[in-house]
Backbone as numpy.savetxt, mean C-alpha at the origin, in Angstrom:
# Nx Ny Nz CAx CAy CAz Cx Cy Cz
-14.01 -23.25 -0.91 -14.84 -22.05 -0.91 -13.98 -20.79 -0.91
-12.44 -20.74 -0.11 -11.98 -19.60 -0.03 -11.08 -19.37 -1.29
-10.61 -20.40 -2.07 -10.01 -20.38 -3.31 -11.20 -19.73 -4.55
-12.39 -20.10 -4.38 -13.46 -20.05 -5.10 -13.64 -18.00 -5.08
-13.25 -17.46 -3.69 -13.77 -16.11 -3.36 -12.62 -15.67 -4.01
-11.75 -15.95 -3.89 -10.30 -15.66 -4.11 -10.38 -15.50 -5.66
-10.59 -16.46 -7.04 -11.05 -16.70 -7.88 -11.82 -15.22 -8.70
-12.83 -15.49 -8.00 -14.10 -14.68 -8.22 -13.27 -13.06 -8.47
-12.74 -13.09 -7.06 -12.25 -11.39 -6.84 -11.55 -10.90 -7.86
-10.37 -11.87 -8.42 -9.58 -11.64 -9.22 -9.76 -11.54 -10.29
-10.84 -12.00 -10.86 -11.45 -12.31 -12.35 -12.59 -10.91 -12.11
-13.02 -10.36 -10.92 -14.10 -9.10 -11.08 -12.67 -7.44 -11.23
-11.18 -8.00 -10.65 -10.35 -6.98 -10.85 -10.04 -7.03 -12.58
-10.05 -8.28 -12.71 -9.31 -8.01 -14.58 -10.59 -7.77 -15.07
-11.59 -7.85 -14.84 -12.34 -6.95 -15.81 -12.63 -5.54 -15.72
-12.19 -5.25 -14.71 -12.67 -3.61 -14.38 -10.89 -3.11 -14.69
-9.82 -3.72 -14.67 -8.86 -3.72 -15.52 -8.98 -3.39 -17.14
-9.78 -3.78 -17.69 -10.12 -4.30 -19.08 -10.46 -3.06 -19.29
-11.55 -2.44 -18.68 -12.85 -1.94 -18.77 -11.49 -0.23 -18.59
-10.56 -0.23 -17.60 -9.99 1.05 -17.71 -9.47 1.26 -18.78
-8.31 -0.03 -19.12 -7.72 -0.03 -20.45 -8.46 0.26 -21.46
-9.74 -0.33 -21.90 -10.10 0.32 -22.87 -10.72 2.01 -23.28
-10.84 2.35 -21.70 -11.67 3.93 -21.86 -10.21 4.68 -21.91
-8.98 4.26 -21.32 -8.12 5.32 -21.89 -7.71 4.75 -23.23
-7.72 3.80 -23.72 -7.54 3.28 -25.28 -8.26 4.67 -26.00
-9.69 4.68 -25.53 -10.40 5.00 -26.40 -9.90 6.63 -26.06
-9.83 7.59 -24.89 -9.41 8.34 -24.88 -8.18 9.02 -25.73
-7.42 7.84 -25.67 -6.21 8.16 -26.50 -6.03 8.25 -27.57
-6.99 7.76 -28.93 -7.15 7.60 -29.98 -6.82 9.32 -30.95
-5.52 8.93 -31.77 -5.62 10.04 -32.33 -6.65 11.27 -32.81
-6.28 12.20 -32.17 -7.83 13.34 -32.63 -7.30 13.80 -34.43
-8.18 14.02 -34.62 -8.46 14.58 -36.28 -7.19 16.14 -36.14
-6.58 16.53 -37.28 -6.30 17.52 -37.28 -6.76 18.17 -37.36
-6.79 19.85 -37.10 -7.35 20.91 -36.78 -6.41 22.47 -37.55
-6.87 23.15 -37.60 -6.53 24.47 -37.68 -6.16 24.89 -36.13
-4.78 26.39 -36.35 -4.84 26.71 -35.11 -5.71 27.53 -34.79
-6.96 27.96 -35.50 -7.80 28.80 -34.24 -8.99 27.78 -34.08
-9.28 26.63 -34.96 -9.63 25.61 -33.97 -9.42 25.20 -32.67
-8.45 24.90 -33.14 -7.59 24.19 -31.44 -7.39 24.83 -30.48
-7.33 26.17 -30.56 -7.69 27.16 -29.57 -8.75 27.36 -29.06
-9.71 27.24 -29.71 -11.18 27.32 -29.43 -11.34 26.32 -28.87
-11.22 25.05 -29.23 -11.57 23.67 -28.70 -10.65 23.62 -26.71
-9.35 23.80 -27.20 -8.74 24.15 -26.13 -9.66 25.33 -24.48
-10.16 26.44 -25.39 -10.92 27.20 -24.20 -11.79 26.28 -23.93
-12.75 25.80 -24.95 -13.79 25.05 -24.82 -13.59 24.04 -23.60
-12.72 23.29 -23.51 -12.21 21.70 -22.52 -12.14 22.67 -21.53
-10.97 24.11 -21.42 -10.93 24.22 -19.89 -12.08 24.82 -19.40
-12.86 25.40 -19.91 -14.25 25.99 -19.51 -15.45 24.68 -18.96
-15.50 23.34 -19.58 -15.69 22.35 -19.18 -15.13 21.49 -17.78
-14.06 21.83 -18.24 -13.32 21.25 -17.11 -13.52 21.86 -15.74
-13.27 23.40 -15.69 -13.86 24.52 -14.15 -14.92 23.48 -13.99
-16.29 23.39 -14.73 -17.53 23.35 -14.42 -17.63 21.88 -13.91
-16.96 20.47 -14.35 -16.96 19.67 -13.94 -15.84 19.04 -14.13
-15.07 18.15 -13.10 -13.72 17.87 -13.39 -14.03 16.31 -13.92
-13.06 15.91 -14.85 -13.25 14.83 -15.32 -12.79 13.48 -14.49
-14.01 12.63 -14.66 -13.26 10.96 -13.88 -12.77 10.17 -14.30
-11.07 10.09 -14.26 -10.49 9.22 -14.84 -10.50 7.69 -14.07
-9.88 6.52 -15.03 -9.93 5.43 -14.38 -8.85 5.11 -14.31
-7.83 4.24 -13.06 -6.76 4.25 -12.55 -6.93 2.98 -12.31
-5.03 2.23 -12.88 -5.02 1.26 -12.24 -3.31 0.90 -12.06
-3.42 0.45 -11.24 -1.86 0.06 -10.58 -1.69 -1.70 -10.32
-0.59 -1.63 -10.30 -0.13 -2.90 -9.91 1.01 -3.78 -9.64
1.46 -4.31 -8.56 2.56 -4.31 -8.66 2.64 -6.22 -8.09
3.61 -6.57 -8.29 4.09 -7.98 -7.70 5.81 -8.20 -6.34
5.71 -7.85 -5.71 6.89 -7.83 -4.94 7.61 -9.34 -4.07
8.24 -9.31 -4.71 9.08 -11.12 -3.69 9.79 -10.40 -2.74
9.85 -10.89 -2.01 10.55 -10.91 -0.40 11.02 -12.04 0.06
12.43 -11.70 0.99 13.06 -13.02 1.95 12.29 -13.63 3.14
10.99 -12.70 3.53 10.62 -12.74 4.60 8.87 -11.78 4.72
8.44 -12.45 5.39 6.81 -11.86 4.84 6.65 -11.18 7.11
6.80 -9.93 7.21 6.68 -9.30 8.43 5.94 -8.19 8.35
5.04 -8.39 9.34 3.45 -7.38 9.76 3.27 -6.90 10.55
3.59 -5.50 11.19 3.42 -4.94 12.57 4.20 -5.76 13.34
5.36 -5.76 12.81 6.55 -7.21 13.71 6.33 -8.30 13.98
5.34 -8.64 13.46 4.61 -10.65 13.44 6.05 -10.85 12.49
6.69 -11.98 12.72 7.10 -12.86 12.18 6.08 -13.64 11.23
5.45 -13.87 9.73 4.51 -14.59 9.37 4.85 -15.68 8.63
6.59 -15.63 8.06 6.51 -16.63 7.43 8.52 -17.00 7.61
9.02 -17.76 7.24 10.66 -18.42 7.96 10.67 -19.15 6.94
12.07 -18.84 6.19 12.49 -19.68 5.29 12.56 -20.14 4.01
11.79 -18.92 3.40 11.26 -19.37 2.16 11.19 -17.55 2.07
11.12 -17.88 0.39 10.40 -16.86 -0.40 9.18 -16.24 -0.87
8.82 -15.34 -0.09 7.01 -14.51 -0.43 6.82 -13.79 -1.50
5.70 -14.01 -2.02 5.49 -13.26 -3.35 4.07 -12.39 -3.02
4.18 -11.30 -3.56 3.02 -10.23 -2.57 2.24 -9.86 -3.83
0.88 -10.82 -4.67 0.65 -9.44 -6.01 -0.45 -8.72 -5.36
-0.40 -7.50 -6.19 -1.05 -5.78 -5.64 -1.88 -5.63 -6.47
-3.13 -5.70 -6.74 -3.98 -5.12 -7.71 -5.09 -3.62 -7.48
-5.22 -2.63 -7.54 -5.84 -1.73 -7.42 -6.21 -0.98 -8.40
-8.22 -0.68 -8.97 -8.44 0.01 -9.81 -9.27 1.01 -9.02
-8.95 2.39 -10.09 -10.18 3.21 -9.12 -10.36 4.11 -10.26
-11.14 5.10 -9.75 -11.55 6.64 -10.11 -11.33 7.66 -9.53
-10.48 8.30 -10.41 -10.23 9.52 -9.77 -11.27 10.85 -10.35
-12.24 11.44 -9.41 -12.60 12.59 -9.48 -12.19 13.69 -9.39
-10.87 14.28 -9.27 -10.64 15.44 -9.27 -11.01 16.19 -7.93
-11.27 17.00 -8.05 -11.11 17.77 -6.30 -12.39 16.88 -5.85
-13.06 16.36 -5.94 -14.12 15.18 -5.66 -13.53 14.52 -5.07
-12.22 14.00 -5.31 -11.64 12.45 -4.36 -11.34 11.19 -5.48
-10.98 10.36 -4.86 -10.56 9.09 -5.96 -11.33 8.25 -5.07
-11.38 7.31 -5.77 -11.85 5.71 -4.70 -11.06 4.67 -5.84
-10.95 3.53 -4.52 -10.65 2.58 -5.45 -10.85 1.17 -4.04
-10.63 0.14 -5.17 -10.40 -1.09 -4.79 -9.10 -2.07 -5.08
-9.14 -2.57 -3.94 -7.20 -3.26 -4.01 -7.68 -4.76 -3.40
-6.34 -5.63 -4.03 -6.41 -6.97 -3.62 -4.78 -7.20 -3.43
-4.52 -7.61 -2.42 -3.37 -7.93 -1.69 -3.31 -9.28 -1.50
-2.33 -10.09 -2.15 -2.17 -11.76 -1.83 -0.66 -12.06 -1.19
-0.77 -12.61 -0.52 0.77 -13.57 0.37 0.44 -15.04 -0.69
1.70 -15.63 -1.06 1.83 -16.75 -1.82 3.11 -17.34 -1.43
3.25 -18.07 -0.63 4.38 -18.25 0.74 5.07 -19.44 -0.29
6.55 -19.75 -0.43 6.85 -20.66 -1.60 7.27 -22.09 -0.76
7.29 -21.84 0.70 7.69 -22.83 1.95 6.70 -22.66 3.10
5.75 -22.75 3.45 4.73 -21.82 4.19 5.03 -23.11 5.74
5.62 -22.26 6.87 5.93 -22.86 7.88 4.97 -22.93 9.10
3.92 -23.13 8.20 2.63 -22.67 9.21 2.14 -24.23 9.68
1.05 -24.25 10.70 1.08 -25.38 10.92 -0.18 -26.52 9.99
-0.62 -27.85 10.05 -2.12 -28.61 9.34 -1.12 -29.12 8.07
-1.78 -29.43 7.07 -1.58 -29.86 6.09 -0.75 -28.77 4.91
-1.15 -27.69 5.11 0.10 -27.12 4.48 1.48 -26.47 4.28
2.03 -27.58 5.71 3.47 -26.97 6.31 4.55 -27.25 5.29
5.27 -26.51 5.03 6.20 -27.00 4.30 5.89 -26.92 2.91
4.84 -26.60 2.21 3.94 -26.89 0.97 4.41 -24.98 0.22
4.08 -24.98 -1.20 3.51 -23.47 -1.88 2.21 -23.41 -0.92
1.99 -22.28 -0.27 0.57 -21.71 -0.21 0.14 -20.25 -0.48
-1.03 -20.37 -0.83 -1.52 -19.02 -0.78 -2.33 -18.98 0.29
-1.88 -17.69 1.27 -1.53 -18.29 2.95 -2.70 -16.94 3.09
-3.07 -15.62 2.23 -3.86 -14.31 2.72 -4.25 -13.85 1.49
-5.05 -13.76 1.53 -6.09 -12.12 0.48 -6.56 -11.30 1.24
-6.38 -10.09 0.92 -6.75 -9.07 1.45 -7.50 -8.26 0.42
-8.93 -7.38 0.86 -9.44 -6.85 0.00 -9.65 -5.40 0.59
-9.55 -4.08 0.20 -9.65 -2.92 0.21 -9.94 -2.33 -0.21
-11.29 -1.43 0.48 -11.46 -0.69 -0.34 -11.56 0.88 0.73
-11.17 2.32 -0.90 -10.15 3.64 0.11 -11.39 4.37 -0.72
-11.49 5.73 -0.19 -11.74 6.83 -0.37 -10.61 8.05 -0.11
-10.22 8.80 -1.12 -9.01 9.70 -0.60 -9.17 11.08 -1.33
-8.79 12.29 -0.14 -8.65 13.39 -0.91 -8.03 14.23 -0.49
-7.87 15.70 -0.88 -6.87 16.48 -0.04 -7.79 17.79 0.36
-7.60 18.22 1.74 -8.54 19.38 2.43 -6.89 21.17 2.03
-7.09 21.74 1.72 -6.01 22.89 1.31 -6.26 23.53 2.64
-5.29 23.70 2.91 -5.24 25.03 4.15 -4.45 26.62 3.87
-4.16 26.25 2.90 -2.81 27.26 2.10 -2.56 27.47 0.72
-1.97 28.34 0.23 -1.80 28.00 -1.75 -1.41 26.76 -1.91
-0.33 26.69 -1.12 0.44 25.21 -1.57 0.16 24.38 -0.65
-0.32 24.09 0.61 -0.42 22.91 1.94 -1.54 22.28 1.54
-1.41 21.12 1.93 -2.92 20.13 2.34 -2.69 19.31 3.31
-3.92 18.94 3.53 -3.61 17.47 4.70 -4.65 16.39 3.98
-3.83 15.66 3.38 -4.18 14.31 2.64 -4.71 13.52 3.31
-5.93 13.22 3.35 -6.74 12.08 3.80 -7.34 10.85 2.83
-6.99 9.55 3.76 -7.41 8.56 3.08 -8.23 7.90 4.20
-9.40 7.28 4.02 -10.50 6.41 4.92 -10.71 5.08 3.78
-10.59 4.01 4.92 -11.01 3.28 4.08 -11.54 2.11 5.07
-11.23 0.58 4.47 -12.36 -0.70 5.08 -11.46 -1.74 4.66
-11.08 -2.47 5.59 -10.05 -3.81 4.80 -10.47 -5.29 5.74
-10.21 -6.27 4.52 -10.75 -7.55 5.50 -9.61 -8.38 4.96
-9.50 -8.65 6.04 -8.25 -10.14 5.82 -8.62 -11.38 6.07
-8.29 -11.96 5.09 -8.71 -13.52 5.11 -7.41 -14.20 4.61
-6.55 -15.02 6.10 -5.74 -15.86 6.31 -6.65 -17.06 6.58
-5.21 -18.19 6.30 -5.71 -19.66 6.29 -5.90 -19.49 8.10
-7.68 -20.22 8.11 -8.06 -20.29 9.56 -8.07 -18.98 10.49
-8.57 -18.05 9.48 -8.65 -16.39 10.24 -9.46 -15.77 9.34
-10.18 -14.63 10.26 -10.76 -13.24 9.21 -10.71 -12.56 10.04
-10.66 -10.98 9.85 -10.63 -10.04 10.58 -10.80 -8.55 9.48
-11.55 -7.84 10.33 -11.66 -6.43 9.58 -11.56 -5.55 10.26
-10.91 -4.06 9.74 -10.66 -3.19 10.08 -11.10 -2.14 9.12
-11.13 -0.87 10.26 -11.47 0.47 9.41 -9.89 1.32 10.07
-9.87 2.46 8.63 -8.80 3.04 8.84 -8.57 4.21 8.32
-7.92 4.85 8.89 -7.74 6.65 8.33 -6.22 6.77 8.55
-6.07 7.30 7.42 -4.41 7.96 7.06 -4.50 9.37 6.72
-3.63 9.79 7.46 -3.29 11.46 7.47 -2.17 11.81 7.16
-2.03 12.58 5.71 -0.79 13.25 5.44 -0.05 14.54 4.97
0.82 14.95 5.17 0.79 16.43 4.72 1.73 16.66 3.96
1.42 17.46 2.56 1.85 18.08 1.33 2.26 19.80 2.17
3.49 19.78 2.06 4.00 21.36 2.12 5.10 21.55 1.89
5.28 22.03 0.52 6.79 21.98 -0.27 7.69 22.06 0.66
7.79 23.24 1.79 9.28 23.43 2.49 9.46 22.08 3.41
8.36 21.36 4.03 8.10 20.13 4.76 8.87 19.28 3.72
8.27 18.77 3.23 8.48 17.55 2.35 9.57 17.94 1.38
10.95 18.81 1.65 12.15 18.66 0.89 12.49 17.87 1.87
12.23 17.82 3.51 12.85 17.32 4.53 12.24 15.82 4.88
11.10 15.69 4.94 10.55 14.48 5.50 9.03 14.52 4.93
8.52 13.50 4.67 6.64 13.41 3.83 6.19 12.31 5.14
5.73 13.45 6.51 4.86 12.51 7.30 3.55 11.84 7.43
3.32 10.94 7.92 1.89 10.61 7.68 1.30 9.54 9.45
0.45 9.83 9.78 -0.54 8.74 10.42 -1.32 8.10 10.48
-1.71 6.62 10.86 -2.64 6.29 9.98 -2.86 5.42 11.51
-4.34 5.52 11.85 -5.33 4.84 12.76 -6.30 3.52 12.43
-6.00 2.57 12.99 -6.38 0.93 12.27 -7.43 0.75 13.32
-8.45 -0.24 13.39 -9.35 -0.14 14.72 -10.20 -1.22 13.96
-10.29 -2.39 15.03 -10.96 -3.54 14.31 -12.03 -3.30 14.58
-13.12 -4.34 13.40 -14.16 -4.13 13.62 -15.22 -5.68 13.84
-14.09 -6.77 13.69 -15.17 -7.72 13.98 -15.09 -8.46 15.48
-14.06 -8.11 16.01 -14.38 -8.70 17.61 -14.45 -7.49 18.57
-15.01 -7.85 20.33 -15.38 -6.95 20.69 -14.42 -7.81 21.92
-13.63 -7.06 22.99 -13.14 -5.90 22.32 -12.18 -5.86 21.49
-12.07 -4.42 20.73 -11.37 -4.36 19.53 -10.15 -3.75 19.52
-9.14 -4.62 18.75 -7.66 -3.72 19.14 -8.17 -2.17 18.15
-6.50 -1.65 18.95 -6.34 -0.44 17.65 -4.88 -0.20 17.37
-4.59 -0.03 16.16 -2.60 0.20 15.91 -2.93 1.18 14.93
-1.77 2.45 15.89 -1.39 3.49 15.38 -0.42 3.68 14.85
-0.13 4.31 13.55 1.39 3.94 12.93 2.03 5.59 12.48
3.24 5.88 12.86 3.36 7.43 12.56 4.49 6.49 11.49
4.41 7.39 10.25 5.70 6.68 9.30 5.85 8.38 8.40
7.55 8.28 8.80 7.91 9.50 7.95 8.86 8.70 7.09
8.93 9.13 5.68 9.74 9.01 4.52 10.11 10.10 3.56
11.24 9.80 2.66 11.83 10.71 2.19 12.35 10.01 0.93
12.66 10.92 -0.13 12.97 10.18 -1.49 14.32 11.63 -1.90
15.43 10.80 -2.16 16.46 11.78 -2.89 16.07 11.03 -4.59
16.13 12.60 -5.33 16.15 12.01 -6.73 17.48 12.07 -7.10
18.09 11.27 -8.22 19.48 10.77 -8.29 19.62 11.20 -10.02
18.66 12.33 -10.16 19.09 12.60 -12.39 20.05 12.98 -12.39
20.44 14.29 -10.96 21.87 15.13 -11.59 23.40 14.09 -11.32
23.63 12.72 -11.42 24.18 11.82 -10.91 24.78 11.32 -12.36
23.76 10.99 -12.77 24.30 10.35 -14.38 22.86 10.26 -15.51
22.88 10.66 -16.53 22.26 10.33 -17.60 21.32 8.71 -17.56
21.98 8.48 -17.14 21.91 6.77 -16.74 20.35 6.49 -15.76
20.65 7.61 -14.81 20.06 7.57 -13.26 19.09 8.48 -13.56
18.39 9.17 -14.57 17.12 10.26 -14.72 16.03 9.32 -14.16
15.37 10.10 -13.69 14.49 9.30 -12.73 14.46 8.51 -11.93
15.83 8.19 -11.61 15.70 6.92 -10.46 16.15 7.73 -8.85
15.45 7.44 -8.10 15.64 7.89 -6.73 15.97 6.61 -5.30
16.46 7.22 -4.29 16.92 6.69 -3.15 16.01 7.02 -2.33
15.17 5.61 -1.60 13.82 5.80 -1.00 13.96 5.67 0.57
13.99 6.59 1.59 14.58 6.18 2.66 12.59 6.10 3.41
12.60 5.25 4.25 11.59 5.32 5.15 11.44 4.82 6.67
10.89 5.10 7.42 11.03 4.38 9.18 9.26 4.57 9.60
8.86 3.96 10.54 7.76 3.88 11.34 7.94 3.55 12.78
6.82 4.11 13.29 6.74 3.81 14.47 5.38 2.88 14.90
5.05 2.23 15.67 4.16 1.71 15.62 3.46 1.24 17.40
2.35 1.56 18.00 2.01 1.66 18.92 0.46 0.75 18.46
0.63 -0.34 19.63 -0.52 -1.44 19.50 -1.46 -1.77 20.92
-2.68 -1.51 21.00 -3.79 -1.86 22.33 -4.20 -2.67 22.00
-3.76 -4.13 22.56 -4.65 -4.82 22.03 -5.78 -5.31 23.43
-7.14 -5.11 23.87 -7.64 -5.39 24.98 -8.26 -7.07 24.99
-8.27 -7.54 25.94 -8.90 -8.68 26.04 -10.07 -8.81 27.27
-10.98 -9.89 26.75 -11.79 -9.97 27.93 -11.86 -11.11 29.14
-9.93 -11.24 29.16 -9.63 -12.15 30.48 -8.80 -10.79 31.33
-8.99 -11.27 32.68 -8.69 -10.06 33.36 -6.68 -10.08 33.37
-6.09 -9.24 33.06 -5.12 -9.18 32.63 -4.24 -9.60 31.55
-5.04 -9.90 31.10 -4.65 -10.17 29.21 -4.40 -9.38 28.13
-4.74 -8.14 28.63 -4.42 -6.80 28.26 -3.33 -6.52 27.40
-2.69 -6.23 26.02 -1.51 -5.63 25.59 -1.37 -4.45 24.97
-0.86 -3.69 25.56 -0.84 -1.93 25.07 0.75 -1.50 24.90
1.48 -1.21 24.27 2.89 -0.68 24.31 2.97 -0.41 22.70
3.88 0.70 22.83 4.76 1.06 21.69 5.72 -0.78 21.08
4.96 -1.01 19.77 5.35 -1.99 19.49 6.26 -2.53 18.37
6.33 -1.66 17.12 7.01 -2.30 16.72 7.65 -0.94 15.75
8.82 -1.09 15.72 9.95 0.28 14.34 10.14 -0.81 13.69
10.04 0.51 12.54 10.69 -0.18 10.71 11.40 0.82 10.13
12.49 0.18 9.30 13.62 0.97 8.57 13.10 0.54 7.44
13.68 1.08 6.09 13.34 0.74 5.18 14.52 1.41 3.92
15.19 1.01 3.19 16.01 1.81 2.34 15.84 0.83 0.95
15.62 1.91 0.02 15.35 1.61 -1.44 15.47 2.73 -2.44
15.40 1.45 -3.68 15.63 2.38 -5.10 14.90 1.74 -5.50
13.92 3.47 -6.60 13.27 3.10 -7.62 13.91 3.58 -9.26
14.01 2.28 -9.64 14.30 2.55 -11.11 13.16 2.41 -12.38
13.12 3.21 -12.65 11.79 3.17 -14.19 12.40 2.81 -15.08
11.56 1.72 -15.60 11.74 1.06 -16.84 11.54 1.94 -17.79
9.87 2.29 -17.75 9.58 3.33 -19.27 8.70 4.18 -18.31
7.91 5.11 -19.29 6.81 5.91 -18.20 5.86 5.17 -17.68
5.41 3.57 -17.82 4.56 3.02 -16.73 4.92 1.94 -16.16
6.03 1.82 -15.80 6.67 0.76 -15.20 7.91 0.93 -14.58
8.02 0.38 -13.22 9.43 0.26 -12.71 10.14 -0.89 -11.73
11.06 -0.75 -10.91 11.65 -1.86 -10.31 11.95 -0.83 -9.26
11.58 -1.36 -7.74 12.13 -1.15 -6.40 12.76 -2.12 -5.72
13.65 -2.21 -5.35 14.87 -3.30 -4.83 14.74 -1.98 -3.25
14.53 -3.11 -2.36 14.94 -2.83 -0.98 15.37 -3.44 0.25
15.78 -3.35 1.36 16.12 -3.57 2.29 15.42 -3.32 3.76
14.42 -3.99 4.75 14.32 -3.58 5.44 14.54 -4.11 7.03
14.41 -3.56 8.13 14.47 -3.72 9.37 13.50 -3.98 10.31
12.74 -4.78 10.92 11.56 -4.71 11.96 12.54 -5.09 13.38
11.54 -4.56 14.04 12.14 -4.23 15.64 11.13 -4.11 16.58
11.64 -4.30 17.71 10.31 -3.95 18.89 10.74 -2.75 19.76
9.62 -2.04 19.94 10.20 -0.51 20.58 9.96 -0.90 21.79
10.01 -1.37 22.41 9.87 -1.50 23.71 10.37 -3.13 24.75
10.81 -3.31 25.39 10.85 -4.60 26.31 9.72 -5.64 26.51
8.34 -4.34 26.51 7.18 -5.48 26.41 6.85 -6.01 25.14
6.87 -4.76 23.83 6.60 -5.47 22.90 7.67 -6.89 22.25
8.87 -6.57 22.96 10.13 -7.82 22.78 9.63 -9.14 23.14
9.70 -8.93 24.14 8.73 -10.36 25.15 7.71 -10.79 23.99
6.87 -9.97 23.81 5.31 -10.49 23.12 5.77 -10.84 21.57
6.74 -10.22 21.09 6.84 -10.95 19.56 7.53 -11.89 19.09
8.46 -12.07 20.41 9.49 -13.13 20.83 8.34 -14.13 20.90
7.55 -14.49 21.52 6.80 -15.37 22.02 5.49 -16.10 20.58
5.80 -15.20 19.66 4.59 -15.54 19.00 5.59 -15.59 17.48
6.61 -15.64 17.49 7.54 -15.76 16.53 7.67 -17.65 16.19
8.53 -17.87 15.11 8.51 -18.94 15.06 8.95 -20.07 15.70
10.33 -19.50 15.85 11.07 -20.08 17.03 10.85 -19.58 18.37
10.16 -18.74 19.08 9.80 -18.39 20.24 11.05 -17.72 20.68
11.72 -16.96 20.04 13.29 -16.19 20.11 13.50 -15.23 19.11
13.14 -14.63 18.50 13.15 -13.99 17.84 11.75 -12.60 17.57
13.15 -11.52 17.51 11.48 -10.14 17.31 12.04 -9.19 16.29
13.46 -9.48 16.00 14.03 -8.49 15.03 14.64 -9.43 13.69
14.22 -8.48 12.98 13.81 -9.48 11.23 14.70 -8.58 10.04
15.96 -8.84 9.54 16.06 -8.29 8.48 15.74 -8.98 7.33
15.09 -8.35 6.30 14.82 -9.43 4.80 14.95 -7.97 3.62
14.41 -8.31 2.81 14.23 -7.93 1.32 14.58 -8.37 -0.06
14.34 -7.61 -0.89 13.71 -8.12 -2.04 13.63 -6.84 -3.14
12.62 -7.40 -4.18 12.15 -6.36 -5.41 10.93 -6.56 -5.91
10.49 -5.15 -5.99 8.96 -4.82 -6.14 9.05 -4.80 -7.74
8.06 -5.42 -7.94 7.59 -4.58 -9.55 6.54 -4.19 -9.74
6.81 -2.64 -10.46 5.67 -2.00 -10.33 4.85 -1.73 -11.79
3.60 -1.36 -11.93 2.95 -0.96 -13.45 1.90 0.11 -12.98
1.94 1.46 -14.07 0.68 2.02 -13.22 0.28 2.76 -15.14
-1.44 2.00 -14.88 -1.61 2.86 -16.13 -3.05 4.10 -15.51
């Protein structure tokens, strides 16, 4: 049944895939030549259209990323093997309206050290389905504070769980030569009571054109998080609340052409605290372990 949902989802993304590809196909289709006080005219014409209603484009991204090591809010999830992560997300973007979209997130574990019948086996171990609403509120000519809300359900082998979530971020040229911060508030929604993990993550990107001819467009992706987890229970002291888990992160993105590229990175998970050490130590594979280096390479496509 869960291969069957799994199935379903993926075959309702390639068609709404299909369905973008062909409206910018059709968008793109050479226009007729013109005179230039045509095209001027036609030209006022679109932006006078455009003030009055902004146009909804259709968006889609996608990427496939392998990894040494598959780590989640400092869960240890997978030992020994190679993870393959594919990313599917189509949406609409409205223009000062907002975008929405829908995403599908899969773990495809190539050694899956989990326990039942598929230890040791290929599995496809999670799907995740998402769906965002996002836009930006202006406070200034140039500032915003970028908001994204959205709804995500995870379905692991012998698990489900859902959450709602809001990410907060801020656009302000003199800010973001230095650091592009963001927060983002997680808060479950199918057991009672319900955890919540707060994540502050600042990142930064050096671009690398004035370097070499070679290097136009490719940049050095630095990133870190912090991460603070409540999780409550309803046995009396079962309780877990602490600053739980930091992430490093260092990468390069190289572009293939204008819709495609390659990110190769490196990252770090850690526990910020003594309690969260204890607790990830304990739920790790070997019952010894809370700090994880791995990485890998993303590939990316965005039409």
């Amino acid at each position: 049944m869960r291969i069957n949902r799994i199935l379903v989802g993926m075959a309702l993304l390639l068609m709404a895939f299909a369905m973008c590809g062909s409206f910018v196909y059709a968008q793109e289709k050479e226009k007729p030549v013109t005179t230039e006080e045509t095209a001027k005219a036609e030209a006022k014409e679109t932006a006078a259209e455009e003030a009055k209603e902004p146009a909804i484009k259709p968006t889609c991204d996608f990427s496939m990323t392998f990894f040494s090591k598959y780590v989640w809010r400092g869960y240890e999830l997978s030992k020994g093997s190679m993870v393959m992560f594919p990313n599917v997300t189509v949406g609409l973007d409205a223009g000062k309206y907002g975008a929405f979209g829908i995403n599908m997130w899969g773990d495809y574990d190539m050694k899956y050290k989990g326990a039942g019948d598929q230890h040791d086996t290929a599995t496809w171990w999670e799907t995740d389905w998402v769906l965002t609403y996002a836009n930006s509120i202006p406070f200034s000519e140039d500032s915003s504070l970028d908001c994204t809300f959205g709804w995500i359900n995870y379905d692991v082998d012998g698990a489900e769980d859902q959450e709602l979530f809001f990410i907060f971020g801020l656009t302000n040229p003199q800010i973001n030569k230095i650091v592009s911060p963001s927060i983002s508030i997680w808060r479950g929604v199918m057991y009672d009571p319900a955890a919540t993990y707060i994540n502050l993550s600042f990142a930064h990107s050096f671009a690398m054109d004035s370097l070499s001819p070679k290097t136009k467009g490719w940049s050095v992706d630095l990133a870190t998080t912090f991460g603070h987890y409540n999780i409550p229970s309803s046995e009396p002291g079962a309780d877990y609340s602490a600053w739980h888990d930091g992430f490093i992160s260092g990468g390069l993105t190289i572009p293939v052409n204008d819709w495609c590229s390659l990110a190769p990175s490196i990252n770090y998970s850690f526990p910020l605290t003594d309690k969260a050490d204890d607790f990830l130590k304990a739920v790790s594979f070997d019952g010894n372990s809370s700090r994880f280096v791995y990485g890998g390479v993303a590939f990316k496509m965005s039409f």
